[in-house]
N, C-alpha and C positions, 0 to 999 in steps of 0.2 A: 290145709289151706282153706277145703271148701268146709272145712267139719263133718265129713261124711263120714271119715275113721278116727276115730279117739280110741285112748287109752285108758283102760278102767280100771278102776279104784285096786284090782287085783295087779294088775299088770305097773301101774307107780308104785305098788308097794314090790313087785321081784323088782324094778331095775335100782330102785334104792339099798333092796338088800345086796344083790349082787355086786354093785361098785362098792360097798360096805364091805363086801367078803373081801374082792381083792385090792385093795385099799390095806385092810388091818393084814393080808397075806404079806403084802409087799414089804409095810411098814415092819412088820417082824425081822426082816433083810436087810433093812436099813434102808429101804425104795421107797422114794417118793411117786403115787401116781396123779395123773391130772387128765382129765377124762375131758374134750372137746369137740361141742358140735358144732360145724359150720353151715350156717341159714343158707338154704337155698336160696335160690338166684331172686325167685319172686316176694322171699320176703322181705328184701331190698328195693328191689321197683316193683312192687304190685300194680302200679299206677300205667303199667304198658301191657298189662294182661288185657285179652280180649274185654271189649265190654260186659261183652253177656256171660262171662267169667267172672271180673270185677267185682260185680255185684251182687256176687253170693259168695264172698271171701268173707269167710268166718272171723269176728271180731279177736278168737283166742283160737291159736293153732291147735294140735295134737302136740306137740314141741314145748308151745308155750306152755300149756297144761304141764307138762312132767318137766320142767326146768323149775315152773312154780314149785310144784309138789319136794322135789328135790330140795329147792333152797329151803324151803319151810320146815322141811324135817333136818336138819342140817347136813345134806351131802353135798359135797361142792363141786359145781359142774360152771362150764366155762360156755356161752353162748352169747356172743357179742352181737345179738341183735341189733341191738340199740346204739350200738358205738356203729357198728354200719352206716346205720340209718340218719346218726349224724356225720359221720365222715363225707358218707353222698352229696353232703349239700360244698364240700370242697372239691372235693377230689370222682372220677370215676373209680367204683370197687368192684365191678365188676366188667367181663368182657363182653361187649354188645349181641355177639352171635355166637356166645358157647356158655356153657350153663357153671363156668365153673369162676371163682374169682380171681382179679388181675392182682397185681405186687400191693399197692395201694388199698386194696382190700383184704390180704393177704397180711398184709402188716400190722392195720389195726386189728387184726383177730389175735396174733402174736403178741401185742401190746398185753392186751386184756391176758391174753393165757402168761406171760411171762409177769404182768404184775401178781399175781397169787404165786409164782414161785419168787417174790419177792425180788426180781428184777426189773427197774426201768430203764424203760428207754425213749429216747428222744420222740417231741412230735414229727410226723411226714414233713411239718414246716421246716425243718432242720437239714432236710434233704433237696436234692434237687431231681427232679423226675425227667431222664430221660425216658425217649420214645425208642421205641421198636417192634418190630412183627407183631400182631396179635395172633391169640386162638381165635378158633371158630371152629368148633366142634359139631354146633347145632346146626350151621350153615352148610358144612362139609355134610353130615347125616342128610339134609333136603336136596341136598347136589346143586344147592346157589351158592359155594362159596368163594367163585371169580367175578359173585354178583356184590359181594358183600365186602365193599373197603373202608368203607369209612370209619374203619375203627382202628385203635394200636394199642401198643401193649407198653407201660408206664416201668421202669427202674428205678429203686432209689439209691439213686448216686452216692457213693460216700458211705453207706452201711458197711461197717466191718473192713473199712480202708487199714491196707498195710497187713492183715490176718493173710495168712498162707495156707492154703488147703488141697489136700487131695481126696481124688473118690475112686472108690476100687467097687466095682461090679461083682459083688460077691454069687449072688444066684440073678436068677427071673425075680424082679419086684424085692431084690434085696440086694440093698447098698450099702457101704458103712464109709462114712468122713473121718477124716482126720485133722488137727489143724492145731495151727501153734497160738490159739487164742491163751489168754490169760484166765478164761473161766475153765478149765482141763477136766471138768466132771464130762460123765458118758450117757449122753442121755439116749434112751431104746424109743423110738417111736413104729407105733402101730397105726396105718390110717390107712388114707384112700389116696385119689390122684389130686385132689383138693390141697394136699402137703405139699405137689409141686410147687407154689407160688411162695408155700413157705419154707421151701429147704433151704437157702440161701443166709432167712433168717437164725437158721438153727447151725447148719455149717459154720459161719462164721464167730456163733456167738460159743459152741461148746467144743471141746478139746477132740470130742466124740460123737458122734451123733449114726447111729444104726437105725437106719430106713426100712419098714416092710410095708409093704402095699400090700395088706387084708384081702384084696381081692387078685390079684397076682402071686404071691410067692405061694409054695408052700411051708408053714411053721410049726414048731412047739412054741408056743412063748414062754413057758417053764426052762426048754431045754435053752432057749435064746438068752433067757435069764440069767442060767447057771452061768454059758458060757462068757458073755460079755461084764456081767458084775455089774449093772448100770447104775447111777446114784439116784435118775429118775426113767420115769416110763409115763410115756405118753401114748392117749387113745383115742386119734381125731378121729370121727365120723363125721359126714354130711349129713344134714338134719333127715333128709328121708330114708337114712340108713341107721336110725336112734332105734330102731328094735333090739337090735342086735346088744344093746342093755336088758335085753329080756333073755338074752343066752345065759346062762349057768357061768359060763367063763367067759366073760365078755370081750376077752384080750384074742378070744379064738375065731 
């Protein structure tokens, strides 16, 4: 954000080759993978950072740097910045007192990842956004958060109406859905907590969908592979967690 850490010219070229490697590993399987980072909270509102913050918010992130670099060599990575940043001017996308994003924000990042797997789907227009409980993660951490109401937390009504599904609590940070959708491929997702706003969208839309929270479960993703068969594998990070494209296995 501030440009005080970037990524150098060595380090764009491991996380290209590495999505490269398990990219043509999967593809060998008949695995689709699809690699997504979701922008922190302030690249969305910069504009309620501190002042004396603000004003040394670097014109190009460390993120933006290696999504460039990325697209230019041709690896194809998923970072809906830009669709955020326009969504914001409809809808709120993210939650006021917690760092992570709401359904509305959630959806448009889904949009964008599920058009490269050549799926669309309807605008937020199409929907109708009920209200309820928000998080507040950030507020609960400062121990203000019976100080902190005025926010809520958006639904989009009607998504995946009439689909039937169940969740079975496989481990710690590992789930697997089920569901009598009409798409019945099995999709593996590896991510963070940032996937909570968008399981709903993924429950509903695939026959399958197996959940690990990266930072919760413990995994093989080889041996999760073998087991499950998936038709795709998904690898969401949050944008301050994009190193982890400099791991050797970055599914690890």
């Amino acid at each position: 954000m501030l440009g005080i850490t970037t990524y150098s010219e060595e380090d764009l070229e491991r996380a290209a080759e590495n999505i490269e490697r398990r990219r043509k590993n999967l593809k060998s399987q008949g695995i689709e993978l699809y690699v997504m980072l979701v922008p922190n909270k302030e690249a969305a509102y910069s504009e309620y950072l501190p002042g004396y913050i603000r004003g040394k918010v670097a014109d190009e992130s460390r993120t933006d740097k290696l999504v460039e670099y990325l697209s230019k060599n041709g690896v194809d990575i998923v970072y809906p910045k830009h669709e955020l940043l326009a969504a914001k001017e409809k809808n709120q996308v993210y939650y006021k007192y917690d760092t992570h994003w709401n359904h509305p924000g959630a959806y448009t990042g889904v949009c964008e990842l599920y058009a490269r797997m050549g799926i669309s789907l309807p605008t937020l227009d199409n929907y109708q956004l009920t209200i309820g409980t928000p998080a507040k993660d950030l507020a609960e951490l400062a121990g203000i958060g019976t100080f902190c109401e005025d926010d809520v937390s958006y639904w989009t009504e009607g998504f995946g109406e009439g689909v039937v599904y169940e969740a079975e609590n496989v481990d710690y940070g590992h789930i697997r859905y089920t569901s009598d959708s009409e798409d019945n491929r099995t999709v593996l997702v590896i991510g963070d907590s940032y996937f909570g706003s968008m399981q709903p969208y993924f429950y509903l839309q695939f026959g399958e969908v197996i959940e690990i929270n990266r930072n919760a479960a413990k995994y093989d993703p080889d041996e999760l592979i073998a087991r499950h068969r998936p038709d795709i594998v998904v690898l969401q990070l949050v944008e301050r967690a994009s190193s982890v494209l400099l791991h050797e296995d970055i599914l690890k």
